[in-house]
C-alpha positions in Angstrom: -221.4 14.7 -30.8 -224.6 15.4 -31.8 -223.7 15.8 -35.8 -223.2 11.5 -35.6 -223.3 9.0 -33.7 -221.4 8.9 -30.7 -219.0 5.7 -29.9 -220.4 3.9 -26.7 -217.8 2.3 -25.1 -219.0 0.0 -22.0 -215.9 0.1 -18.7 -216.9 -2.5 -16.1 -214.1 -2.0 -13.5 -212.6 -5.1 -11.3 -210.4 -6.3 -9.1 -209.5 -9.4 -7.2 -208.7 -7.9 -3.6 -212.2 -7.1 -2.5 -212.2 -6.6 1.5 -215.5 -8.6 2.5 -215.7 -11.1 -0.3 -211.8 -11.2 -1.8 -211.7 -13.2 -5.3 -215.5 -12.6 -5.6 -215.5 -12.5 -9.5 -214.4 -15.3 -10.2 -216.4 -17.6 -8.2 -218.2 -19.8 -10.2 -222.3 -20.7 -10.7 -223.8 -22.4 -13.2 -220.9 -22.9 -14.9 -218.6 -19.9 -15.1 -217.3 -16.7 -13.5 -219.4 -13.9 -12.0 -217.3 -12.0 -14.3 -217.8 -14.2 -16.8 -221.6 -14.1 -16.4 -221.6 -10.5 -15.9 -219.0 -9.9 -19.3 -221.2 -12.0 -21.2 -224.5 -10.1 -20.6 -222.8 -7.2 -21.8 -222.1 -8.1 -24.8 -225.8 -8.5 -25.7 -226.2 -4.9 -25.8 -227.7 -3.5 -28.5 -226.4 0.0 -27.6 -222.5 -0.7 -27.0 -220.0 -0.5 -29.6 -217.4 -1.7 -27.1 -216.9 -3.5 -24.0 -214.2 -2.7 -21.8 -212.5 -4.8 -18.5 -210.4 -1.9 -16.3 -208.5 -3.9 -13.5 -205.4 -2.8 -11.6 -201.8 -3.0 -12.4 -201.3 -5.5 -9.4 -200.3 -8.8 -9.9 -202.9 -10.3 -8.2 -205.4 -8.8 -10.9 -203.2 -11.0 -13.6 -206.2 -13.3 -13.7 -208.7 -10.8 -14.4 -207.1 -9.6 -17.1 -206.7 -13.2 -18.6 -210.6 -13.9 -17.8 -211.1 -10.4 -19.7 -208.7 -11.6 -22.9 -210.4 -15.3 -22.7 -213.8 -13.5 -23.8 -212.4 -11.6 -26.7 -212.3 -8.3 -24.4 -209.8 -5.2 -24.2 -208.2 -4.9 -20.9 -206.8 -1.8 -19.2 -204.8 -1.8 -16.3 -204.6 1.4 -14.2 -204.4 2.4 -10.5 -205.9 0.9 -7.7 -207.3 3.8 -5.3 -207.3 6.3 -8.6 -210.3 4.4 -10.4 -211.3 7.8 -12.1 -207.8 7.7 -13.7 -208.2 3.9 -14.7 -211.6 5.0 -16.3 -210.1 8.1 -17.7 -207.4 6.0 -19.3 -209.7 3.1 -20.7 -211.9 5.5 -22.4 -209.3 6.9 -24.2 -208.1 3.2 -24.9 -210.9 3.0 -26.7 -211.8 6.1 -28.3 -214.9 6.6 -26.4 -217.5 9.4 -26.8 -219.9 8.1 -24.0 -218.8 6.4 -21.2 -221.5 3.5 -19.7 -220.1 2.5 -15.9 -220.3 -0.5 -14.7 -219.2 -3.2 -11.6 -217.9 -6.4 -12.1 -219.7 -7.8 -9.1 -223.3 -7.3 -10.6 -223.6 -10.3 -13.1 -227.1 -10.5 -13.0 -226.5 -6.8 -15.2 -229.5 -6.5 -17.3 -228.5 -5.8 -21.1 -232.2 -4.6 -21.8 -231.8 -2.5 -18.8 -228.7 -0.6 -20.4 -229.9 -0.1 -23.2 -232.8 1.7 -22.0 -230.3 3.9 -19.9 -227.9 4.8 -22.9 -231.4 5.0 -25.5 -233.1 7.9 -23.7 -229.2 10.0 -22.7 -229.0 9.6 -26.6 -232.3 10.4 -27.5 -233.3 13.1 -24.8 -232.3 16.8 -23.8 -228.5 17.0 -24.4 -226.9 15.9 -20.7 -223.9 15.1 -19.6 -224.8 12.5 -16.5 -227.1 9.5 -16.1 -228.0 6.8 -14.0 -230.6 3.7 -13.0 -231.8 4.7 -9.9 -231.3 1.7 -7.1 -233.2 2.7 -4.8 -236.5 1.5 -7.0 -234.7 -1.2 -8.8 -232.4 -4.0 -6.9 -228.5 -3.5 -6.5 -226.7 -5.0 -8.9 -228.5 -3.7 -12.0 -226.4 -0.5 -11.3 -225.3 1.6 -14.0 -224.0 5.0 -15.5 -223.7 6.8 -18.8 -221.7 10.0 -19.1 -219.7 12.4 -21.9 -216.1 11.5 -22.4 -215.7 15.1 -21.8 -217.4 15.1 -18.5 -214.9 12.2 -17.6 -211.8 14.0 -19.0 -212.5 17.2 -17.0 -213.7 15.0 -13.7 -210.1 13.0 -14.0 -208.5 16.4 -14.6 -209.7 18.2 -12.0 -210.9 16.0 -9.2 -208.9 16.2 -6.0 -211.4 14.8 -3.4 -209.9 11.3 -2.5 -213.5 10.2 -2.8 -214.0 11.8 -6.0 -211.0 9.8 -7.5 -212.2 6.6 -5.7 -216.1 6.3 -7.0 -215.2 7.8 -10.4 -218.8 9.9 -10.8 -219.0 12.2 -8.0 -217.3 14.9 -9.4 -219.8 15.1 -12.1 -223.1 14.5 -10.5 -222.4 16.6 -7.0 -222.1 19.5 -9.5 -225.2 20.3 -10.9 -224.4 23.8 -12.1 -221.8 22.6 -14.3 -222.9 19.4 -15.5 -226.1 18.8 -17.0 -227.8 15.9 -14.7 -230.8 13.7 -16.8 -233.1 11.8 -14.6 -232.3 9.0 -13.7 -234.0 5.4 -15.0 -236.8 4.2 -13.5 -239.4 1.4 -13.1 -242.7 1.8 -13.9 -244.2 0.2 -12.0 -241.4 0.2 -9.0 -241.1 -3.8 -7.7 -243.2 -4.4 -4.6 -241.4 -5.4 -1.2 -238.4 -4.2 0.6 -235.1 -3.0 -1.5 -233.1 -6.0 -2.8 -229.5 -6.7 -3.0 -228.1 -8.9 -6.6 -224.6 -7.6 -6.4 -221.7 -9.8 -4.5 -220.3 -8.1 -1.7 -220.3 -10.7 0.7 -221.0 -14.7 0.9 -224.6 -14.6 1.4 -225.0 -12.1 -1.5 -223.1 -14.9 -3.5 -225.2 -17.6 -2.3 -228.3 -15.6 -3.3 -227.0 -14.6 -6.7 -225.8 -18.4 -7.2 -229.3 -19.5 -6.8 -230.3 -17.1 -9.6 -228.5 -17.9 -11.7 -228.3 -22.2 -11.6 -232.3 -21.6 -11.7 -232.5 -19.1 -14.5 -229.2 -20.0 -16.6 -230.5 -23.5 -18.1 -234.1 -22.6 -19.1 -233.6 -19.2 -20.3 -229.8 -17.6 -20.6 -231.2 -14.1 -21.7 -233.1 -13.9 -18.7 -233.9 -9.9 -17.3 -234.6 -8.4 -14.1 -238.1 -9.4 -14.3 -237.1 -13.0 -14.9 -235.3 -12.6 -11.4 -238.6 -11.5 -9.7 -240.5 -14.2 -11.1 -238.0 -16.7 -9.7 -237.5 -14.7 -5.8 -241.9 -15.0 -6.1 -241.9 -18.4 -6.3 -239.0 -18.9 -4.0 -240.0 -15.9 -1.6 -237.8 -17.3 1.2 -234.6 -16.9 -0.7 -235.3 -13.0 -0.3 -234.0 -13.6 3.1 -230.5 -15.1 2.2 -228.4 -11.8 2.2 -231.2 -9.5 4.4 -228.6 -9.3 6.8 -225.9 -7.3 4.0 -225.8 -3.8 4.5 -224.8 -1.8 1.3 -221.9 0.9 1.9 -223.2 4.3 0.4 -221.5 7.2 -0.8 -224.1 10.2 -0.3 -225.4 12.0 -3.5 -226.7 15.6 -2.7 -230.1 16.0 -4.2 -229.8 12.6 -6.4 -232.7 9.7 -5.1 -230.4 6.8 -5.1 -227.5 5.8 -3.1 -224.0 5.6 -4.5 -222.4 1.9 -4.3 -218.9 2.3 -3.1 -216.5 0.2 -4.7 -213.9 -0.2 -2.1 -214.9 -3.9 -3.1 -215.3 -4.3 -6.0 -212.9 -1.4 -7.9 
């Protein structure tokens, strides 16, 4: 991989039957989808030569695979419960050398953010695993970058349930066989308590909504940063989704908590 460029290909998994917020992605604000939204900013990587939607071979997932084809995207269907096989199976879909692992329910995704993450797993110490680490920047600016080959070997081998699931645990709770970069970090990390941007539940939606009808209009290529400004001059918006409590999957010896996608998968 190292002899030329690898091929980047972008997977942001979905699917309509979330448990706490059910048909979540495709809520509207200011003017379109969450998926839409989060699909959109995406494509404004510099980094990506592809972006992918993987959704599920259910029926009721039919509209996110027409949302997916409506933006010019390639869709592929897989399993439910076996996510790591639905990954496994869009990568090779399209011919992917690196693997960058997304959720649909984060579309306040930060493009500049990515490419950052993908920049420095291209440009540093060969490695096989990276992520941002959430636990110094909000949810919802979550993402991963990994070898095809660590995927294909992961979907191969994986026989924990959970491993199948969450689609990077087999890589990253084995440290001796996979090499593990560190992850992405601010500098410096945001002041105040953690913040949630993802849509789990209704107050994450009503939070997120805000966001974006404030930010959309004025400035459509808006960052993370751009979200801070706004929370600073709106501080009691902060408190909208406090209550949400984010499920984690633990991470032996990694810093930030895994999001589970029984949700959002």
């Amino acid at each position: 991989m190292r002899d030329r460029r690898p091929r980047i290909v972008c997977i942001s998994q979905a699917r309509m039957t979330s448990t706490r917020l059910p048909g979540k992605i495709l809520l509207e604000a200011a003017g379109k989808s969450l998926l839409a939204h989060h699909l959109e900013r995406l494509r404004r990587c510099g980094t990506l030569d592809a972006v992918v939607l993987a959704t599920t071979v259910n029926r009721t997932d039919d509209p996110v695979e027409r949302a997916g084809r409506a933006l010019g995207l390639p869709v592929f269907r897989g399993s439910e419960q076996d996510v790591l096989s639905r990954f496994a199976g869009a990568a090779a879909m399209a011919g992917a050398d690196l693997v960058v692992r997304v959720t649909s329910d984060c579309p306040l995704i930060d493009p500049a953010l990515v490419d950052e993450l993908v920049g420095g797993f291209v440009a540093g110490p060969a490695a096989d695993y990276r992520s941002i680490d959430t636990s110094r920047f909000p949810r919802g600016l979550d993402a991963e970058v990994f070898t095809r080959a660590a995927l294909d070997e992961a979907a191969a081998q994986a026989t924990d349930p959970a491993e199948r699931e969450h689609v990077t645990p087999y890589i990253y709770r084995r440290p001796d066989r996979f090499r593990i970069a560190e992850p992405l970090r601010p500098a410096p990390a945001p002041d105040g308590p953690p913040q949630r941007w993802c849509v789990d539940e209704p107050a994450d939606f009503e939070l997120v909504r805000r966001l974006l009808e404030a930010l959309v209009p004025e400035k459509p290529d808006f960052g993370w940063q751009d979200c801070c400004n706004v929370l600073n001059r709106h501080p009691d918006w902060i408190g909208i989704n406090a209550a949400v409590r984010q499920k984690t999957l633990h991470r032996p010896g990694m810093p930030m908590a895994h999001k589970e996608k029984n949700n959002g998968s």
